[in-house]
N, C-alpha and C positions, 0 to 999 in steps of 0.2 A: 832549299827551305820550302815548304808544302805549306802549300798556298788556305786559309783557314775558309771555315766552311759553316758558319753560324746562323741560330733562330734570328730572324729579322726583326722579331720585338725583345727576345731579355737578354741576344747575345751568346747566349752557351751556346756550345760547339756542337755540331751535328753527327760528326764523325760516329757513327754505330749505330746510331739511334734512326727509330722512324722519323716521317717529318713528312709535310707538306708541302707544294706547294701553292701558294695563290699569287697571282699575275707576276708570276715567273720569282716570288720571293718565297725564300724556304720559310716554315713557320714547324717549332718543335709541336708535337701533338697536345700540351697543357695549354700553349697559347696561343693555339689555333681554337683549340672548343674555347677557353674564355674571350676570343673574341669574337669570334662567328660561329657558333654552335647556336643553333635553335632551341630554346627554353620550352620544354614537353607543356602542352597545355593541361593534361591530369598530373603529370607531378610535379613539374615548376623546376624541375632537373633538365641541365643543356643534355640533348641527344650528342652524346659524342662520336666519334671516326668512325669506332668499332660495333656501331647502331642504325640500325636504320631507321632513315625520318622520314615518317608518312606525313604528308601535308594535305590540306583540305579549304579553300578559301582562304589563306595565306595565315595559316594555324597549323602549328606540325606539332605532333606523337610519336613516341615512342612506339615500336610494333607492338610489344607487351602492354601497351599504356591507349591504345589503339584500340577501345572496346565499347557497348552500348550502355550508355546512363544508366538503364533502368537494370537490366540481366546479364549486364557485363559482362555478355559471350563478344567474343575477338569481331570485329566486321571486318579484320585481315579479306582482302578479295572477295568480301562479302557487300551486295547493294547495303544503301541506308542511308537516313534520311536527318536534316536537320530540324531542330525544333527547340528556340529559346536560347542558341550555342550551344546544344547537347545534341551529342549524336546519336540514335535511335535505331537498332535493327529494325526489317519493312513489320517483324510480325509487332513488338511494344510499339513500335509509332502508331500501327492500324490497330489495336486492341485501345490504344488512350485519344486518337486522335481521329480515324475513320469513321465514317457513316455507319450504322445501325440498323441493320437493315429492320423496315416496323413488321415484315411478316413472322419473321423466324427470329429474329433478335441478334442474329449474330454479323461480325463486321464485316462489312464491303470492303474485300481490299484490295489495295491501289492498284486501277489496271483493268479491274472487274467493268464489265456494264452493270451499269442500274439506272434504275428509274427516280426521279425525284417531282416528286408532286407539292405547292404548297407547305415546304420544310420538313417533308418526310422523304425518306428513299428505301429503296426495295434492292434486291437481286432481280435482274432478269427474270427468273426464274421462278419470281415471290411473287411478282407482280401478277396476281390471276384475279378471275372475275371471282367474287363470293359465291356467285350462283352457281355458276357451268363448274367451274373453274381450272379452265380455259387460259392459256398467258394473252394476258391485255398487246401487250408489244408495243406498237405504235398506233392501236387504234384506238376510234374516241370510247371513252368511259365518262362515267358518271359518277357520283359519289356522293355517299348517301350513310349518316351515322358511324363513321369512321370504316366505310367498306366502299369497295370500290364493284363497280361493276359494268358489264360491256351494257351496249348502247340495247340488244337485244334482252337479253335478261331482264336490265332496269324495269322494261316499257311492259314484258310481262307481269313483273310483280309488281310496281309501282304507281306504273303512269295511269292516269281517267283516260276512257276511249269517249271520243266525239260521241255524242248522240247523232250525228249527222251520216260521218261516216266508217262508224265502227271503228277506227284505228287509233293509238295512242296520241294523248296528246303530251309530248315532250316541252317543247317552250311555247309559249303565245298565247295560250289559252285564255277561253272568256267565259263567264257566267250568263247564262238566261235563264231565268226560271227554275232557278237551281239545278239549273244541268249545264254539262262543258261541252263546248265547242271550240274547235279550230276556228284562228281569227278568219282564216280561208271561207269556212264554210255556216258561218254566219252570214250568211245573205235575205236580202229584200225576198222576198216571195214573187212579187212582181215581177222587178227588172233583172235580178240576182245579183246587182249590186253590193260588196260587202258595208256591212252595219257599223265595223269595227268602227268608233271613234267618232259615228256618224248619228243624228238625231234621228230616232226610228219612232215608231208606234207598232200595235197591233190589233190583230181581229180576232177573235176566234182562236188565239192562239198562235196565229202566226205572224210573222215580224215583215213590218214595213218599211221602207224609207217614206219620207213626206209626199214628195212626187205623186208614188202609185198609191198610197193611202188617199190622198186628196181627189186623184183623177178617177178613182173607184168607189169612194163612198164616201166622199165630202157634199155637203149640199153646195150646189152654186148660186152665185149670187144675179139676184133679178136683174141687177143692174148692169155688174159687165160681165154675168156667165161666167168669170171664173171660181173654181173652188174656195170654197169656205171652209178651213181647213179646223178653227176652233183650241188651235192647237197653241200651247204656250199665251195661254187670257188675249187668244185675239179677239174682241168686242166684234158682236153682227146683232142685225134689228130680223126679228121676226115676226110677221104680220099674214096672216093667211093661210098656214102652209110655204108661203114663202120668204125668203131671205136675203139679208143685206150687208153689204161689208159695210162697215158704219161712213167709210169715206164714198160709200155709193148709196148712199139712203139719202140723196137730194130730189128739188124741185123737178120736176121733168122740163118746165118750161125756162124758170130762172135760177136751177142750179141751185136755190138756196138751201143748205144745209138743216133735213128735218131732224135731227137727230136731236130729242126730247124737247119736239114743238110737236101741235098740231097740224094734219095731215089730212088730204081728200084724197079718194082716187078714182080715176077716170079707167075704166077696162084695167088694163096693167099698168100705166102710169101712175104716180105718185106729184101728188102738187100740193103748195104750200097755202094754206085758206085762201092770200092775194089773188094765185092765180086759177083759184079753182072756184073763187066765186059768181066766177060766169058761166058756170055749168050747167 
């Protein structure tokens, strides 16, 4: 008697028939794809024995069924790309999905160098200066009315040159007299100390700090010889040609405080009637 030889789920006999097996149990070829056949995800049809299943992130296709969302050319052994669960040849992915390049308009695609500035990006190759047009690459640029340009270009056609020392000023710049300077070459005339930020004066047109304005042609005061600078409503007493910081317009003898009293004076001293009534 010959020993029987049957599907391990519906029973019927295997005898001539193809079959399967899975972990060592025959299975006829109808209920082996009903029960383990992969469901195509474009036609919703099991990939059965006689097909091959392409799988992709635990998603299998049909070879035939195996093609790009948009132009549904075959991606058979072809790269490609996912986007939203649809699968996308590199060139529809980069024509709906890549960068733009803003010189020439056409797409960056994936793999390309470019450049990206502030949510725009280039080719390599786009990226040039307005002016020379020269590729920027990695050096510094400028940019200026939607155009970019190298650091030398800009300074030619854009930047104000110092009054001081002819050369562009790029960042830092200051006004005097309605002309630019470098904050650099703003300085004192005197000590050449820079101005920037700092309380100056002038003479004759040219700029001072406090210091050498006061030690150069401030009056000093009779009383303690230092400069009387006048500068910012400082009060002083003038009497003769000469002058006074108001906190030095006292008594010679008792210090009292002349400032809008009456007043004698002996040679260069200054006294208050009290003590100048012995005179």
């Amino acid at each position: 008697m010959t020993e029987r030889f049957d599907c391990h789920y519906c029973k019927e006999s295997l005898f001539g028939k193809k079959y399967i097996l899975r972990e060592e149990s025959p299975y006829c070829i109808k209920c082996y794809e009903n029960l383990y056949s992969n469901p195509c995800e474009e036609c919703k049809k099991p990939i059965g024995c006689d097909c091959k299943d392409l799988s992709y992130k635990d998603r299998h296709w049909h070879e035939t069924c195996f093609h790009c969302f948009q132009c549904k050319n075959s991606l058979v052994d072809k790269p490609f790309a996912a986007k939203e669960d649809h699968l996308l040849c590199t060139e529809c992915y980069s024509n709906e999905y890549s960068s733009k390049c803003s010189e020439c308009k056409k797409t960056i695609m994936p793999g390309t160098r470019k450049m990206e500035y502030k949510g725009s990006s280039w080719h390599e190759t786009c990226f040039i200066c307005h002016r020379c047009q020269q590729p920027i690459g990695t050096k510094s640029f400028i940019p200026k009315d939607n155009q970019n340009f190298c650091v030398p270009c800009y300074e030619k056609q854009f930047a104000m040159q110092c009054v001081q020392c002819k050369k562009p000023i790029t960042t830092g710049g200051i006004t005097y007299r309605e002309q630019p300077w470098h904050k650099e070459c703003f300085v004192c005339t005197g000590c050449k100390k820079q101005l920037s930020g700092q309380r100056f004066t002038s003479r004759d047109e040219f700029a001072y700090c406090l210091n050498c304005f006061c030690s150069l042609y401030a009056k000093k005061c009779a009383g303690c010889t230092n400069p009387i600078s006048g500068l910012g409503g400082t009060k002083y007493i003038s009497f003769e040609e000469r002058q006074w910081h108001n906190d030095c317009f006292n008594c010679k003898k008792c210090s009292l405080s002349l400032v809008g009293r009456g007043f004698l004076t002996e040679r260069d001293d200054i006294l208050c009637p009290e003590c100048g009534k012995d005179i």
